[in-house]
N, C-alpha and C positions, 0 to 999 in steps of 0.2 A: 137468270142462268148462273150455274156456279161453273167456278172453272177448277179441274181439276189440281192440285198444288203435290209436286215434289216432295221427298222427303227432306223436312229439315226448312219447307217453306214454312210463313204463316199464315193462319186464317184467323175467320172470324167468327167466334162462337156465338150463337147466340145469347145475349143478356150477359156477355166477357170479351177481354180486350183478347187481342191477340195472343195465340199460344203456338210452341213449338209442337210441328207434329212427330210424331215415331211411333212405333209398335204401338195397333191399338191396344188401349185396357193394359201398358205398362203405368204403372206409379211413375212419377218423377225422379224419387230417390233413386229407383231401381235404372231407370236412364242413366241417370251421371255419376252411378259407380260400378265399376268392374265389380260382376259375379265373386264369390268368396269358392274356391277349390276348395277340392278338402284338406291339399296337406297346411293350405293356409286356416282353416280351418282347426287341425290338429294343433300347430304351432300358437294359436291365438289361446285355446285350452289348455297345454300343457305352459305357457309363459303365466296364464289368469292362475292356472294352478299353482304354479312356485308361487307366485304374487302370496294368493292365499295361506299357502304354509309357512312362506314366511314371516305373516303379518301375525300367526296362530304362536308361533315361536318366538313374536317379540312379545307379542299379550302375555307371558306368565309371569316375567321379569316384571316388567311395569307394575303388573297386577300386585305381586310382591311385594314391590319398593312404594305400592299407593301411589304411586305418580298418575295420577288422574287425568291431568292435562295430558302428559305425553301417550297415553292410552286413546284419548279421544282426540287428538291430533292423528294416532295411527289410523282407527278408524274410521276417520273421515276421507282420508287420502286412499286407504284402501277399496271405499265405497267408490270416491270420485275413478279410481282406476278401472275400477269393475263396470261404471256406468259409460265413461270415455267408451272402453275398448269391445261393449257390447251391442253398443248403439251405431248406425254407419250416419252421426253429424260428425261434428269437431274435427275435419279432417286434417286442417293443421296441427289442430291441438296435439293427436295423436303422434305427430312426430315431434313436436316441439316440449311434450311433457317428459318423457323419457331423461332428453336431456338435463333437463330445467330440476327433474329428482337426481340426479347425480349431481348435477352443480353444485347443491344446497348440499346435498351427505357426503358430499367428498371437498369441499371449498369453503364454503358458506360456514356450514357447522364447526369445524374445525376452527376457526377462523374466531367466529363467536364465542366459542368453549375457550381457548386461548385466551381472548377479551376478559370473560369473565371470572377466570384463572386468577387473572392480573390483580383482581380488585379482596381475595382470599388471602391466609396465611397457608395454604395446602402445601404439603411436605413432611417432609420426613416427620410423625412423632406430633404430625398434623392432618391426617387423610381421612378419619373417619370423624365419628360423631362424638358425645362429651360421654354417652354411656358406652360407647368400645372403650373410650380410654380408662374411664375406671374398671372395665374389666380386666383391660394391659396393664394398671397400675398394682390391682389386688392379684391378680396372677400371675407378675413379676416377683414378687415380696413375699411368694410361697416358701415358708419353711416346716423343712419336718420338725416334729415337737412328740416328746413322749407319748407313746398312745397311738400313732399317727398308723392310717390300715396303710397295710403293706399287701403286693398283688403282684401275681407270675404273670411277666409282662412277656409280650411278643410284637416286635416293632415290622409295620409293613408298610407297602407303598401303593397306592391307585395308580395302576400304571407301573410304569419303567423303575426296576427296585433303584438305577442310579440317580434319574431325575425326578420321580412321582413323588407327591405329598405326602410326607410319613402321617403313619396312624399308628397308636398303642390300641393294643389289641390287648384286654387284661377280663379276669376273670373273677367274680365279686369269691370269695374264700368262704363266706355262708350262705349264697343261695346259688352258687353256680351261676349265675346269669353272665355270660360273654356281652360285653359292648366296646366300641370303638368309640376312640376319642381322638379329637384333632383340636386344632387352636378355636373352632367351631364351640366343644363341650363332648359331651359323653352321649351317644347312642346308644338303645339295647340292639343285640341282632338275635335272629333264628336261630333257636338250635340244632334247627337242622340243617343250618347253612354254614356252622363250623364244626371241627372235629378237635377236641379238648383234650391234652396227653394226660396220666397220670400226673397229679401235682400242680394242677386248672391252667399250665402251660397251651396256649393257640399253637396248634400245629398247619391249621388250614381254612382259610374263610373263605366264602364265595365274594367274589366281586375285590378281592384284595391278594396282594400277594407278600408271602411271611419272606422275610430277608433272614437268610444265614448267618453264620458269624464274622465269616467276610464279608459278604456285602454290609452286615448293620454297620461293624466296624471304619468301612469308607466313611460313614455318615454319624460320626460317633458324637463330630460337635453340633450338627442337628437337633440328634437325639437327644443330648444334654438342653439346648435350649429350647426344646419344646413342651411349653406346657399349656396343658387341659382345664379348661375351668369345669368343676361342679358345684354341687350345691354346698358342699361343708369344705370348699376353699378349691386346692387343685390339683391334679395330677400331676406328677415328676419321674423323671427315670432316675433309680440308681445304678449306674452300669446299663449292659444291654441289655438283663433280662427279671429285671425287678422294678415296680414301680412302686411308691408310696403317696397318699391322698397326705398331702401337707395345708396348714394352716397359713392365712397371709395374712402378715401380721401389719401391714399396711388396711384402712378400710375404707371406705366411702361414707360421711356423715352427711346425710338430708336436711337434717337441722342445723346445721352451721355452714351448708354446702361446701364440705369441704375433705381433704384426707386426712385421717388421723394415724402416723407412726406409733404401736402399740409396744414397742420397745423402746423409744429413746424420744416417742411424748409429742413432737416437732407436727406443725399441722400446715396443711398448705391449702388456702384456700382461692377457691374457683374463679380467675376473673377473665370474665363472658367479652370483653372484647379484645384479651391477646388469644382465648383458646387455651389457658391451661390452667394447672395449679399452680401457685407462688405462696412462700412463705414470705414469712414477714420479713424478712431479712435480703426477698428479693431472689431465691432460689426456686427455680422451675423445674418440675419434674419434666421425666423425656417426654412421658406420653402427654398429650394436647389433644384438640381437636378443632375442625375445620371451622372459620366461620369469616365474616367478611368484616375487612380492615379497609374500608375505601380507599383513599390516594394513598393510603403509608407507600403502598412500596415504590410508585412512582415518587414520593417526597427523597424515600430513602434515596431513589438511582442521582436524584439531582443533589440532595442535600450533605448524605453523607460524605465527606472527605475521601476516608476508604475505597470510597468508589466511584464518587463525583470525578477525582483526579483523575486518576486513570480514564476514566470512562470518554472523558473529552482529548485524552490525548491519542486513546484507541481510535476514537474516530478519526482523526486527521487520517492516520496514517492508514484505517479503511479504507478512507477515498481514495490516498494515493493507491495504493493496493486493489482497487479495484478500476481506476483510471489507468493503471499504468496498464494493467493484468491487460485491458481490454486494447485499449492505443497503441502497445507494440504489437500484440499479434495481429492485429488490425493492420498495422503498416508493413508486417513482415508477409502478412499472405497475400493483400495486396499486391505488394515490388513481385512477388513469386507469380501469381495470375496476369500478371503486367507482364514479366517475360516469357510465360510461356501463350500466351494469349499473341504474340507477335508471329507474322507468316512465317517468317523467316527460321522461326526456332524448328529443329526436328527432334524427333522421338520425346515430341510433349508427354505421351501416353506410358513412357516407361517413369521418365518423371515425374510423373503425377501419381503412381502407384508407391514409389519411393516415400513422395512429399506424404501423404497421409496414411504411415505408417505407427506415427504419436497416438493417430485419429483414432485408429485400428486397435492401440491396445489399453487396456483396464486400465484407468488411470489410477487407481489405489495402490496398484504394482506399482506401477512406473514411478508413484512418486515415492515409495520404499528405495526404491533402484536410484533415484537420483539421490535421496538421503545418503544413501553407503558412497557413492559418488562425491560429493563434499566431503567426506570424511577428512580429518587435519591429515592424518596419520598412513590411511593406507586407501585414499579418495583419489579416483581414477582424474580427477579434474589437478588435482594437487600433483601429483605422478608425472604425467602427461603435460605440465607446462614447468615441470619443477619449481613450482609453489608451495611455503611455506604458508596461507591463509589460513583459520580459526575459522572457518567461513560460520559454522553457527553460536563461535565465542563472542563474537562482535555485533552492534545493535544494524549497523549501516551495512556489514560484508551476509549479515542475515537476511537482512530486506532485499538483498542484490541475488542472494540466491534464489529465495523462492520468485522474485518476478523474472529471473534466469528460468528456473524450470516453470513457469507459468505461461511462458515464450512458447518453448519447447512442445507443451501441451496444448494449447489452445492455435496456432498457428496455423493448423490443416483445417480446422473449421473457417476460419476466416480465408483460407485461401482457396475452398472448396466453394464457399456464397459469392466471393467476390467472381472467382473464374465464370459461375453462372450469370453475373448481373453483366460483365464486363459483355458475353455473347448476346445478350442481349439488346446492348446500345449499336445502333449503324454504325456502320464503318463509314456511310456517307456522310457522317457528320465528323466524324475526326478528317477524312481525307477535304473535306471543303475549308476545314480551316488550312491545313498544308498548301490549297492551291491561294487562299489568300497572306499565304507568307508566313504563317505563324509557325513557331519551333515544336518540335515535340515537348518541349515544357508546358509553352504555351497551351497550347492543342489540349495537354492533361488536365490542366489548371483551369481551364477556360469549359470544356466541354466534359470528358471521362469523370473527372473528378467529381463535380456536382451531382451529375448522374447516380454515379455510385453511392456516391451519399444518400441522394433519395431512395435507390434501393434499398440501400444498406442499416439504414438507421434506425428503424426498427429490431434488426437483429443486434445491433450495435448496444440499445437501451437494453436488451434482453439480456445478453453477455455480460452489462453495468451490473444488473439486476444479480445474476446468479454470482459474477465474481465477489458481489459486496455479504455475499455468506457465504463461501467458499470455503467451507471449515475443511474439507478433505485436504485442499494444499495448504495449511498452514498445520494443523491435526498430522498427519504423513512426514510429515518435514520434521519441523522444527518444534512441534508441541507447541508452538508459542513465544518458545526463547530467545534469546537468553532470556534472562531474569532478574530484578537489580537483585543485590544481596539483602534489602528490606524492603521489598514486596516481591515475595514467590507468588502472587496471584496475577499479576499481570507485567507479560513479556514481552520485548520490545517488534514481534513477529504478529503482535496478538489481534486478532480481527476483533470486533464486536461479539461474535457468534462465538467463538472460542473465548473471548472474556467471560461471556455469558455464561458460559459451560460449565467454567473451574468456577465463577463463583456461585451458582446455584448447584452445583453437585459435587462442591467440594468435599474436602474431609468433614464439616460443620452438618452433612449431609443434603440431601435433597432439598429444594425450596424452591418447590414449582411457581408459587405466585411470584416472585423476584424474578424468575424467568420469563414468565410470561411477561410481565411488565416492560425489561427490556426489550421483549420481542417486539411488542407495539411499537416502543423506539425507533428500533431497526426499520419496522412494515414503514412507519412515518415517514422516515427520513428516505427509502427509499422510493416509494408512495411518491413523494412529492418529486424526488428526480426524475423519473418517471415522466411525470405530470406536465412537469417542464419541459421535458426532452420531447417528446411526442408533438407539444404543442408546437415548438419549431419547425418539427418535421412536417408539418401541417404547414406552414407558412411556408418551408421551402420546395414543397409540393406544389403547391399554388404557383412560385415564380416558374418552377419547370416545366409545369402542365400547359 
């Protein structure tokens, strides 16, 4: 006899172990997942579709720059996307991949690009390769010279004639031929997509727009330094509406790898691990190019004086700067959540809208507003206690400032976590210690306090974290200063991130890899505080758990 079975019982098939039963002649699959609608259907096509276009729109660049790997890395990811999200397996995968590609393109990457940054001379007069720079080199050293063709020039913009990329728009004088030219070289265009005045002046091009004599005029120094490479040397403007094909009397030699100056003889030749040209004598042209210098710049941040000195002294007064930034407004929202967290107190709620008022507004304002506030002279702090202070003349009444306004600003945040952690702890655990005799000190120290900590001390590291690159309050304030009188690079206010700054983008220009390098620094050192701190809170989790 067989006995009938329920749905959702099991039986026994013959020549198979026990199976669930449901809808006859349903698949498995089709059991244990919800039906697909249509609009989830629509949304699953049009997200697979950006997917697609987007991946179609990273493929030409790639394809361009030969980057082969990065090409078949897209491709692969693309495929796995397309296979995930059309098949109903991987059902965690499908929520946990989403994430895991923004991790990597927006953390990850970033992260590693900056690493590898580090180990480069990239910067200014170092960004591209050895053949841009002797093109930057020979079409810097353009001079007209007798003979030189001369061409009715007309200057335009792609785009916005105040911010778009100028083009000379100029006209060959024997064959008519209209091209544009940009720091790129010389293009031909259609002629039937411009319209040419008397005298081979560009009155109008498709895809371009011609600037008047006002507008070129905004852009006059622009227009003076830009120039065109061609084949018999390069384009120049004389004025706004003439250009001339000049010779550059600088050249690039193959056979000596090297530049040769053709008026005053001087040769500089190519050495492959700074990135540029050097003469004998030890002079480097501007132009260089990118290439990898392993540890130099990490040797430089420790080695050099210039920067070693400062650099360790910047740090001390980081930590403090960022210990302090965090430790008072910690204890000031605190004591504020602590009083208004009492039964006794009334109209908490209007309080509490006052207190996080700091919270409420931009803080790049507010830290302008508190800068004009110090002021020695006419500084609402100065006025208002009738004090004479230099508050950002002084190395000590500087530092006092900005962790003054760093109080100010950060204050409603900490008093806005702690008021939520504090409702959180029993009140039958503070009142059991008051019936066994203990003081409100005690009772704090003893029970609230610990608590809060455990709360808290994840946000507490987090606060560590952002206050120790804090560049807007010190950047807003004080730029940094003062300054001794022999070293304008670093000022007695100066964070790491702000040393950083002025010296990789100082007046010497750009020097991403020196930047990057100290950022590793920074990531380390805070990296391992970090590291540290958590680990505690781990262990004082454990005694309160």
């Amino acid at each position: 006899m067989s006995t009938l079975s329920g749905p959702g019982s099991a039986q026994q098939a013959p020549g198979r172990g026990p199976v669930r039963s449901g809808l006859p002649g349903t698949p498995r699959t089709a059991r244990n997942h919800a039906p697909i609608t249509a609009t989830g259907l629509v949304v699953k096509v049009v997200l697979l579709g950006l997917v697609a276009g987007l991946a179609i729109w990273a493929a030409f660049p790639l394809i361009a720059a030969e980057l082969w790997v990065g090409l078949a890395v897209l491709m692969a990811t693309t495929a796995g996307l397309f296979y995930l999200y059309l098949t109903r397996r991987h059902i965690p995968a499908k929520y946990l991949v989403p994430g895991t590609i923004f991790l990597i393109a927006f953390q990850v990457f970033p992260v590693l690009y900056t690493a590898s940054t580090a180990f480069t001379n990239f910067g200014d007069g170092h960004r591209g390769s050895k053949d841009d720079a002797i093109v930057a080199i020979q079409s810097s050293s353009v001079r007209q010279v007798p003979g030189s063709a001369e061409y009715a020039l007309s200057v335009a913009t792609e785009g916005d004639p105040a911010t778009g990329p100028l083009v000379f728009l100029v006209t060959d004088p024997t064959t008519g031929t209209v091209s544009a030219g940009d720091a790129g070289g010389l293009r031909p265009l259609d002629a039937a997509d411009v319209t040419v005045a008397p005298g081979g002046k560009v009155t109008a091009a498709r895809g371009y727009t011609v600037l008047n004599f006002g507008q070129a005029s905004v852009r006059s120094q622009e227009i003076t330094d830009l120039v065109v490479p061609t084949s018999g040397g390069a384009l120049r403007s004389t004025g706004l509406s003439r250009a001339y094909e000049g010779k550059a009397i600088r050249a690039y030699d193959a056979a000596c790898d090297c530049v040769k100056d053709t008026e005053t003889g001087r040769t500089w030749t190519a050495d492959a691990a700074a990135g540029a040209f050097v003469a004998a004598d030890g002079e480097r042209l501007a132009q260089g190019w990118q290439v990898g210098v392993g540890l130099k710049n990490f040797a430089r941040v420790l080695t050099d004086s210039t920067i070693s000195g400062p650099f360790f002294g910047t740090l001390l007064w980081n930590f403090a700067f960022a210990i302090g930034s965090t430790g008072l407004t910690f204890l000031l929202g605190m004591a504020i959540a602590l009083a208004l967290h009492s039964p006794r107190m009334r109209g908490t709620n209007l309080y509490r809208v006052f207190l996080i008022l700091p919270y409420a507004m931009p803080s790049f304002a507010m830290l302008l507003v508190w800068r004009d506030m110090f002021n020695t002279d006419f500084g609402l702090i100065n006025n208002l206690f009738g004090l004479g202070v230099d508050w950002f003349g002084g190395a000590w009444s500087a530092r006092l400032a900005v962790l003054l306004v760093q109080l100010w600003l950060g204050y409603p945040y900490m008093f806005l976590v702690a008021t939520g952690a504090l409702q959180a702890i029993p009140r039958e655990l503070t009142e059991a210690t008051s019936v066994d005799g203990a003081s409100p000190w005690q009772s704090f120290r003893a029970v609230t306090l610990p608590l809060l900590l455990v709360a808290l001390s994840p946000l507490l590291i987090a606060s560590f974290a952002y206050n120790f690159n804090n560049i807007n309050a010190i950047w807003f304030t004080t730029e940094g200063g003062p300054f001794a009188p022999d070293n304008p690079t670093n000022g007695a206010t100066d964070l790491l991130i702000t040393y950083t700054y002025r010296l990789a983008f100082g007046a010497q220009g750009a020097e991403f890899g020196l930047a990057a390098a100290v950022s590793i620094f920074i990531f380390a050192i805070v990296a391992t505080v970090s590291a540290i701190s958590f680990r505690r809170t781990r262990q004082q989790e454990e005694v309160y758990s």
